[in-house]
N, C-alpha and C positions, 0 to 999 in steps of 0.2 A: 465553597467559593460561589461567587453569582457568575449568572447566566452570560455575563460578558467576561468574566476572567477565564471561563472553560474555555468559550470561542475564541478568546486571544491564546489561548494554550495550544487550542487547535491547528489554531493558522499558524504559530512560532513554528509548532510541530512538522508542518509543512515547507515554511520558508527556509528552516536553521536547517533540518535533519532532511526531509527527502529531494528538496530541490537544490541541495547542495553534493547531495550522491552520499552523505554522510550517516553512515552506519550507526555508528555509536551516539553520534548527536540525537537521530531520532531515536533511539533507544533508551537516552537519558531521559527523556518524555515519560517515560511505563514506570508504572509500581515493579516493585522484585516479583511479586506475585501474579502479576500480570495473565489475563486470558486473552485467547486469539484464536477468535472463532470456536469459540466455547470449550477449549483446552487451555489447561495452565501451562505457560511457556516461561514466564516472567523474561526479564528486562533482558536473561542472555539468550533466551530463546528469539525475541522482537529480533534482537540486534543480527544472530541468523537469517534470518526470513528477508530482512532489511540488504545483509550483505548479497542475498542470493538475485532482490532483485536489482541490485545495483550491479551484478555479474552479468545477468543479463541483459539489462538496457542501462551500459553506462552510462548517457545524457539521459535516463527516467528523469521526468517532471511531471507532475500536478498542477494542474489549474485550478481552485475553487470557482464553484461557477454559483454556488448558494452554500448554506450554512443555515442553518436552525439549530437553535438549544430548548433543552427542555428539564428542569430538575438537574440530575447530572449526567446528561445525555446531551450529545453534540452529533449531529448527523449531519455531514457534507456531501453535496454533490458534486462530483471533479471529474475533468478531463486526464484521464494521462496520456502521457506521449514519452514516443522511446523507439530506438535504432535496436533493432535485434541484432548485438552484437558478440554475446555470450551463452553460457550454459548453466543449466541451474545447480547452486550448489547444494540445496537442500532438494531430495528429490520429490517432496510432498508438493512444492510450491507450483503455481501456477496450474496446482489440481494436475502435476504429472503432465501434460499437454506436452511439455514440453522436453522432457527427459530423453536424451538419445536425439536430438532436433540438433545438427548443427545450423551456424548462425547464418540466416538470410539478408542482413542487410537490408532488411526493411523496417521503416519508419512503419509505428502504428501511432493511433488515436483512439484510444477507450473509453467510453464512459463508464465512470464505479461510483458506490453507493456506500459510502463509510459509514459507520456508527462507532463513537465511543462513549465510553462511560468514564466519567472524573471523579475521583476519591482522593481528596486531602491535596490537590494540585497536580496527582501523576492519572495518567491515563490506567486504568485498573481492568476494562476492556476492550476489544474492540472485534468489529464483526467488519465484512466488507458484500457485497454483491456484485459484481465484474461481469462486465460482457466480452468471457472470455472467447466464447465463439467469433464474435466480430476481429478479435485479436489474432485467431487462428486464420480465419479467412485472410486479413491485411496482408499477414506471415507466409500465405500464400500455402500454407499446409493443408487446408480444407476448401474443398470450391462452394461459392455461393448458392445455395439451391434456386433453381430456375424454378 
């Protein structure tokens, strides 16, 4: 695929599947074989990780704020935003932070740092890097170091 059909796969990826809170849709994006964060989950493991964090910030949204592709690599820079309103139902996600956390009711704003890889039209990797700590502070779970 070129360099503009990955980043249109991407953005779909975004608009149809996570900013719709839709589990499955973004799951339909991944190869069956799929890796996530350099483990192989495939496409029913995504759709997990997808529902958990749609358990916990049911209005989750993404913002692309840039996009660059490269070969079969597509790396975004996004906003998310999301009401802590839930519990996680995989307990690996959100690196554990949040396991045993009932919900605060707070709105956050995160900046992440995606990366995927496109093979054959399905997403085949994907890595992230999350400023989880700003998350936890917003959540009010950690205070800001003075």
């Amino acid at each position: 695929m070129s360099l503009e059909a990955n980043t249109a796969l991407i953005r779909r990826l975004y608009d149809e599947g996570f900013n719709r809170q839709d589990a499955r849709a973004a799951a339909a994006f991944y190869a069956l074989d799929a890796r996530n964060h350099l483990r192989t989950v495939g496409r029913a493991g995504m759709q997990r990780v997808f529902e958990t964090l749609f358990s916990v910030f049911p209005d989750f949204n993404y913002r692309i704020e840039e996009a660059t592709a490269e070969d079969d690599r597509v790396v975004c820079k996004v906003t998310m935003t999301g009401t802590h309103l839930g519990a996680p139902v995989l307990p690996e996600a959100f690196s554990g932070m949040l396991n045993g956390v009932p919900p605060t009711g707070r709105r956050v704003e995160v900046q992440q740092f995606h990366s995927f890889r496109v093979r054959d039209g399905e997403i085949c990797e994907h890595a992230a890097v999350r400023d989880d700590m700003g998350m936890v502070i917003q959540l009010g779970l950690v205070k800001r170091p003075v």
